[in-house]
TIMIMAR-347942 format. One record per atom (N, C-alpha, C): residue number from 0; residue in one letter; atom name; x, y, z. Coordinates in Angstrom, 2 decimals. Layout:
REM TIMIMAR-347942
[NUM; "A"; "CA"; [X; Y; Z]] ...
//
This chain:
REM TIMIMAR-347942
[0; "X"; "N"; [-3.66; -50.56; 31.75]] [0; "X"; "CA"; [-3.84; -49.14; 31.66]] [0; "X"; "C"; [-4.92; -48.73; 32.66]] [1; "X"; "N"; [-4.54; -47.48; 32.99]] [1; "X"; "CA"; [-5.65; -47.40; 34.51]] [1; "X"; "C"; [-6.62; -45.77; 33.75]] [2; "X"; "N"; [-7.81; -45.89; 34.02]] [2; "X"; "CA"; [-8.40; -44.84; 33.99]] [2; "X"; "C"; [-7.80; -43.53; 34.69]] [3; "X"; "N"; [-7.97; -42.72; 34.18]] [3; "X"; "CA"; [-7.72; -41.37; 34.45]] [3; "X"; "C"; [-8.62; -40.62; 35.44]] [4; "X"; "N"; [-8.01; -40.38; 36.47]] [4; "X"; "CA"; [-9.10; -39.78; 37.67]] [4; "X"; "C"; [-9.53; -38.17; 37.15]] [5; "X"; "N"; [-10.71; -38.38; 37.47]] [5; "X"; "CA"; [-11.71; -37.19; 37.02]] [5; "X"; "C"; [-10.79; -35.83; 37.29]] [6; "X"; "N"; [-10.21; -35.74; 38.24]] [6; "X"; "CA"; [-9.43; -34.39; 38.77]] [6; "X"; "C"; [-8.18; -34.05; 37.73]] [7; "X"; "N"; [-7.24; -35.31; 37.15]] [7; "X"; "CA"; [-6.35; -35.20; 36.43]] [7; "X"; "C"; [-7.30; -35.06; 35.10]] [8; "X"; "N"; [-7.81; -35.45; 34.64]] [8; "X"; "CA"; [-9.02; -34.92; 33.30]] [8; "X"; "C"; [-8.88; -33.62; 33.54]] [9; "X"; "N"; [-9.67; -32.98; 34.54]] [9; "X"; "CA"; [-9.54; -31.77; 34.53]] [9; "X"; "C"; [-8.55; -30.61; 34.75]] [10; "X"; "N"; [-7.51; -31.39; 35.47]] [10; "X"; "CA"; [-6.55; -30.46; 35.66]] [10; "X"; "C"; [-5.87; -30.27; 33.58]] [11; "X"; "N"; [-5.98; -31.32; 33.27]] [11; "X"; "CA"; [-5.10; -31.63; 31.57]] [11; "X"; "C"; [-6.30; -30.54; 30.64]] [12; "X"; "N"; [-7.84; -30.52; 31.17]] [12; "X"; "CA"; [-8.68; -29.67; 30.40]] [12; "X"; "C"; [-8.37; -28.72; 30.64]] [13; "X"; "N"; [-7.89; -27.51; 31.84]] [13; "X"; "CA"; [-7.79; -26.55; 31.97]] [13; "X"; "C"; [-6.01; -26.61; 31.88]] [14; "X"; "N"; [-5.05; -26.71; 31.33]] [14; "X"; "CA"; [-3.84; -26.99; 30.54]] [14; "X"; "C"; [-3.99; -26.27; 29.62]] [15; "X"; "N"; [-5.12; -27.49; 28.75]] [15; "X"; "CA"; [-5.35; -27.53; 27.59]] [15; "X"; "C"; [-5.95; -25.73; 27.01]] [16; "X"; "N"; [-6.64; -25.47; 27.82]] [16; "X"; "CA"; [-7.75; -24.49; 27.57]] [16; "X"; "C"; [-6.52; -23.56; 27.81]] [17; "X"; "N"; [-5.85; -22.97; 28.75]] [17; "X"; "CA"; [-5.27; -21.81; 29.15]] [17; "X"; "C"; [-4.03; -22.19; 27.49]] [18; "X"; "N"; [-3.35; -23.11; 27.21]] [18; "X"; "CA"; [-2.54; -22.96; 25.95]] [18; "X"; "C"; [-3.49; -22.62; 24.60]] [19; "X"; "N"; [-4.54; -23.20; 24.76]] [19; "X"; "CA"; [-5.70; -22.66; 23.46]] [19; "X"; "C"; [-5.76; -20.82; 23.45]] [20; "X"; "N"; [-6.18; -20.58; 25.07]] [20; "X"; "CA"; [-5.88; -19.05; 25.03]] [20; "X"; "C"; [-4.78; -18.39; 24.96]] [21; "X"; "N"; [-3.88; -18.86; 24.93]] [21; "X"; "CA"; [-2.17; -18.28; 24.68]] [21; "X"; "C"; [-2.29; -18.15; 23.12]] [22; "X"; "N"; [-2.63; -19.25; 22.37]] [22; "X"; "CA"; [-2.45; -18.99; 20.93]] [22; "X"; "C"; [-3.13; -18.30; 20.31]] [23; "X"; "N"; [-4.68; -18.30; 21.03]] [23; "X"; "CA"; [-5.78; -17.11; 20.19]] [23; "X"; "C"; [-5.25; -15.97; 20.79]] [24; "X"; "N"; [-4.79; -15.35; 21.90]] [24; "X"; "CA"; [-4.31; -14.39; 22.10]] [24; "X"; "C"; [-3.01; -13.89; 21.01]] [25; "X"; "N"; [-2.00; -14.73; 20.81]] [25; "X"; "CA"; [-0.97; -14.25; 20.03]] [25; "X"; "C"; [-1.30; -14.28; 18.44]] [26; "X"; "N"; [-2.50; -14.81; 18.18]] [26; "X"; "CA"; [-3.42; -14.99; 16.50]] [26; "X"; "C"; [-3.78; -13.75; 16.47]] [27; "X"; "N"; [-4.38; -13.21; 17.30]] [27; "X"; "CA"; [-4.81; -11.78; 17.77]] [27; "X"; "C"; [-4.57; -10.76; 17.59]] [28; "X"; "N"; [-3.06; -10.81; 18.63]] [28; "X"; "CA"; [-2.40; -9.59; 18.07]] [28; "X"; "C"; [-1.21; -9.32; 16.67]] [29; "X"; "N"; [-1.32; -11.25; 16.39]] [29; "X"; "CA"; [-0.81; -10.80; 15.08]] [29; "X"; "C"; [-1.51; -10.12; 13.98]] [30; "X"; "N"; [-2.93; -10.55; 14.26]] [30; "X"; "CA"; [-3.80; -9.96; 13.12]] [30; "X"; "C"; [-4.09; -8.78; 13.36]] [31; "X"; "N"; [-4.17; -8.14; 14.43]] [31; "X"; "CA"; [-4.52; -6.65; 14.95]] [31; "X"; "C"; [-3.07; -6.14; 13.90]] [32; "X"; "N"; [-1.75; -6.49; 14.31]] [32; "X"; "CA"; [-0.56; -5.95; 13.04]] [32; "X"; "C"; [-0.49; -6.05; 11.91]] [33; "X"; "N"; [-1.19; -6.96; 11.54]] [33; "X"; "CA"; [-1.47; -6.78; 9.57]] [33; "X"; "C"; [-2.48; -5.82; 9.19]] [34; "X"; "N"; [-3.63; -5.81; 10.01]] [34; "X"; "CA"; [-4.66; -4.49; 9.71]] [34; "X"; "C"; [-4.15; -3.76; 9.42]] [35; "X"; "N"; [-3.32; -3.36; 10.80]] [35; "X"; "CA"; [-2.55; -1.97; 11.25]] [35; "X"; "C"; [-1.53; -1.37; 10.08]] [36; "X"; "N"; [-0.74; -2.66; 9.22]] [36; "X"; "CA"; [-0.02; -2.73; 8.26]] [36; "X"; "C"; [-1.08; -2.30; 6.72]] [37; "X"; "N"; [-2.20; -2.93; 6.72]] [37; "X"; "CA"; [-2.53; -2.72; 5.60]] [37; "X"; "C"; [-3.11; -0.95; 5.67]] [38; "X"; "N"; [-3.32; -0.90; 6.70]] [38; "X"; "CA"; [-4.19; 0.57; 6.86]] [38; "X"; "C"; [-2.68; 1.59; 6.47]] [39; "X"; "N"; [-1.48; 1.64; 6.88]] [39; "X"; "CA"; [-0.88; 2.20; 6.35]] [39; "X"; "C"; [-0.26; 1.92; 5.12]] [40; "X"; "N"; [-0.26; 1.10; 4.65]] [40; "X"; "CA"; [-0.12; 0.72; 3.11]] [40; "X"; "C"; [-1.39; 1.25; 2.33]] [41; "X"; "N"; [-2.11; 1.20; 2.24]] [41; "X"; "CA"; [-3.39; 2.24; 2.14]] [41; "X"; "C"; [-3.23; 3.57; 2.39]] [42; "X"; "N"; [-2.96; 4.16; 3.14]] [42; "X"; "CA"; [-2.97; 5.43; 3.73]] [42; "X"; "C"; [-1.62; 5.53; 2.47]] [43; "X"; "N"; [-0.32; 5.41; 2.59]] [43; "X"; "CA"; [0.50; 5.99; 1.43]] [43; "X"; "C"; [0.00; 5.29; 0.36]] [44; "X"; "N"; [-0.48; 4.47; -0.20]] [44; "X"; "CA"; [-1.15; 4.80; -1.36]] [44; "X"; "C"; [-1.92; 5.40; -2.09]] [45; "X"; "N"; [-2.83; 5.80; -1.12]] [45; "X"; "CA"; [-3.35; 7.18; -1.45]] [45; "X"; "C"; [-2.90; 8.43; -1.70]] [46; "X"; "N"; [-1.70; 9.00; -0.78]] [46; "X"; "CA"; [-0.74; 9.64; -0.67]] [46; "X"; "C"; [-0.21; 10.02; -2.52]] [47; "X"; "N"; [0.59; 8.54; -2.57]] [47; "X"; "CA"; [1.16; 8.57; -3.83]] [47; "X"; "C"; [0.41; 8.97; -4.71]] [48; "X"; "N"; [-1.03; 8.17; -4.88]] [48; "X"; "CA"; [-2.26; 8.67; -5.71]] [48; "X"; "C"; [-2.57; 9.91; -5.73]] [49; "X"; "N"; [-2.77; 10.71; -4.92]] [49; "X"; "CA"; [-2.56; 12.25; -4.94]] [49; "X"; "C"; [-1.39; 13.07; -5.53]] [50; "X"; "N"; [-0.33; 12.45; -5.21]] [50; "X"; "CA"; [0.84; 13.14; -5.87]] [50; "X"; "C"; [0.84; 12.73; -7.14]] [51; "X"; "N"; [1.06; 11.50; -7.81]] [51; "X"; "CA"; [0.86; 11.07; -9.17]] [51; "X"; "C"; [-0.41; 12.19; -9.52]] [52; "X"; "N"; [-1.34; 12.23; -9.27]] [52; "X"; "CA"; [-2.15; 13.64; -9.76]] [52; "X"; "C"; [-1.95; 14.45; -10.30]] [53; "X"; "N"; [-0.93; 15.35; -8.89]] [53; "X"; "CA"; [-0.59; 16.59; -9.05]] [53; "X"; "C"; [0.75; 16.52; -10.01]] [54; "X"; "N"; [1.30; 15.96; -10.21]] [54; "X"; "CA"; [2.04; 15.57; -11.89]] [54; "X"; "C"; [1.70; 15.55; -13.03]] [55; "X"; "N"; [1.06; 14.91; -12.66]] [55; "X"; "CA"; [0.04; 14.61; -14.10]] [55; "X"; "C"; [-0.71; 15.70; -14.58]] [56; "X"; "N"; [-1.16; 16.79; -13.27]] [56; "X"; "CA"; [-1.95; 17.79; -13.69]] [56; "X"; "C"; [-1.02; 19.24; -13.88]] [57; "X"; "N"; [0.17; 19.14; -13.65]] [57; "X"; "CA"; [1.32; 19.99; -13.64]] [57; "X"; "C"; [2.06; 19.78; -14.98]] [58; "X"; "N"; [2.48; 18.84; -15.61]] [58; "X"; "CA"; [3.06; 18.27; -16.75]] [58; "X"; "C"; [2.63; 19.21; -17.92]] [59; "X"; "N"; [3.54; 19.64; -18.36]] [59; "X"; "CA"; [2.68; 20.44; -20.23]] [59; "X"; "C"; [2.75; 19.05; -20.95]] [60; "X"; "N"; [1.84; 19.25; -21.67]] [60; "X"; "CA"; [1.34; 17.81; -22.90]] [60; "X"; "C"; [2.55; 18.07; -23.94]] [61; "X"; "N"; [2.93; 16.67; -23.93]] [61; "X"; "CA"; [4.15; 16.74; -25.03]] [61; "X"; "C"; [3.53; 16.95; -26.68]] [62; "X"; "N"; [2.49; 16.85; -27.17]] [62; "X"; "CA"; [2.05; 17.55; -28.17]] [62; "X"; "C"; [2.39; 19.17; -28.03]] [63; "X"; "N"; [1.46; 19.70; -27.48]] [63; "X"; "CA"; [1.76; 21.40; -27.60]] [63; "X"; "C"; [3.17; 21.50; -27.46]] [64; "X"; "N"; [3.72; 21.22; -26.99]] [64; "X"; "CA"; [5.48; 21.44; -26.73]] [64; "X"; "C"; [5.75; 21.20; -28.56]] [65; "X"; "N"; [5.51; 20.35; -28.76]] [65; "X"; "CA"; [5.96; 19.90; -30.41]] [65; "X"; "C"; [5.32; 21.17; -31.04]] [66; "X"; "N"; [4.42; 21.37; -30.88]] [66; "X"; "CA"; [4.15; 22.47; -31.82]] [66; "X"; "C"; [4.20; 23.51; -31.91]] [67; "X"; "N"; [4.66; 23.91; -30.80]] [67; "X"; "CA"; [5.50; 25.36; -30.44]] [67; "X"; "C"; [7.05; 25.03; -30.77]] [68; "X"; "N"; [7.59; 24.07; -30.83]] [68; "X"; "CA"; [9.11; 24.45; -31.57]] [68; "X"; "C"; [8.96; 23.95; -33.16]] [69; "X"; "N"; [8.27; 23.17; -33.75]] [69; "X"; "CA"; [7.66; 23.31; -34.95]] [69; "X"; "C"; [7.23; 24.65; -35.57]] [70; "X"; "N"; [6.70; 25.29; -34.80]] [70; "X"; "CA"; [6.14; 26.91; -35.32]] [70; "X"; "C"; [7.61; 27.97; -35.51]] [71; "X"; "N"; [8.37; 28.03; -34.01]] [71; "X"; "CA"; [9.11; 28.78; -33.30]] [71; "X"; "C"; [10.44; 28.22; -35.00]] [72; "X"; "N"; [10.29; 26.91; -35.09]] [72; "X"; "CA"; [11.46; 26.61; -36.37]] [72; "X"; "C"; [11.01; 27.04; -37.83]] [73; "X"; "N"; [9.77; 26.63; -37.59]] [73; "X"; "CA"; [9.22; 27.71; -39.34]] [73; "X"; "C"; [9.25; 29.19; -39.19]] [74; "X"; "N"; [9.27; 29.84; -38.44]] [74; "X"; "CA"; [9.09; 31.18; -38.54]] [74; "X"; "C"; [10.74; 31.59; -38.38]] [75; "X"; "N"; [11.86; 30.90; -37.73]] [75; "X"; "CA"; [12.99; 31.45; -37.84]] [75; "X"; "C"; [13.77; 30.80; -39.18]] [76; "X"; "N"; [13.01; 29.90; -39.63]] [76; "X"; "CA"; [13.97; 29.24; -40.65]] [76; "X"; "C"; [13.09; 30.68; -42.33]] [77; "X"; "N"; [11.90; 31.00; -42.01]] [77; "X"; "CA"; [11.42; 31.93; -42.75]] [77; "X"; "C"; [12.13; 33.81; -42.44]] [78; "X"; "N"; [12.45; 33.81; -41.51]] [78; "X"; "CA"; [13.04; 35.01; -41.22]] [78; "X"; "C"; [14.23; 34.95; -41.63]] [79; "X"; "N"; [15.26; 33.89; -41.64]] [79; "X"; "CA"; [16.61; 34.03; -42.00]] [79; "X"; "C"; [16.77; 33.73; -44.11]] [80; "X"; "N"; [15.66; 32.65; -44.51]] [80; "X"; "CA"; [15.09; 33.18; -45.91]] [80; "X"; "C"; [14.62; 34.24; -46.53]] [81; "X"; "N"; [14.01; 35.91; -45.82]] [81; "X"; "CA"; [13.79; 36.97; -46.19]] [81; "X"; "C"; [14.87; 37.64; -45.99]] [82; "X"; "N"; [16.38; 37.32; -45.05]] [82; "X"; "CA"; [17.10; 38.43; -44.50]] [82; "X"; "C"; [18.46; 37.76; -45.51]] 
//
């Protein structure tokens, strides 16, 4: 086996180095796209969170509903008992 001349070392180090930067480059911009992904997954969740709100704050409470046709049924079931 013969030693490796200093020039081929280096030519295989700078190989080596420029494919190291190919992969941190493409690690990169994959991770720059999941941010990018979570920031809009975020952004409509908030969205939704606002609208679920405005539902929630729009909705009549199913109690009072009950007790307005509870009332609305005693007072007609009492009107058709006097008539």
């Amino acid at each position: 086996m013969t030693d490796p001349s200093p020039s081929d070392v280096a030519l295989e180090l700078e190989r080596l180095r420029g494919v190291v930067e190919t992969g941190f480059a493409r690690l990169d911009g994959q991770l720059a796209l999941v941010v990018q992904r979570g920031e809009q997954v975020e952004a409509r969740l908030a969205d939704h969170e606002q609208r679920l709100d405005a539902l929630e704050r729009s909705r009549w409470p199913l109690p009072s509903v009950t007790v307005l046709v509870a009332v609305f049924s005693l007072s007609l079931t009492a009107w058709q008992l006097l008539h």
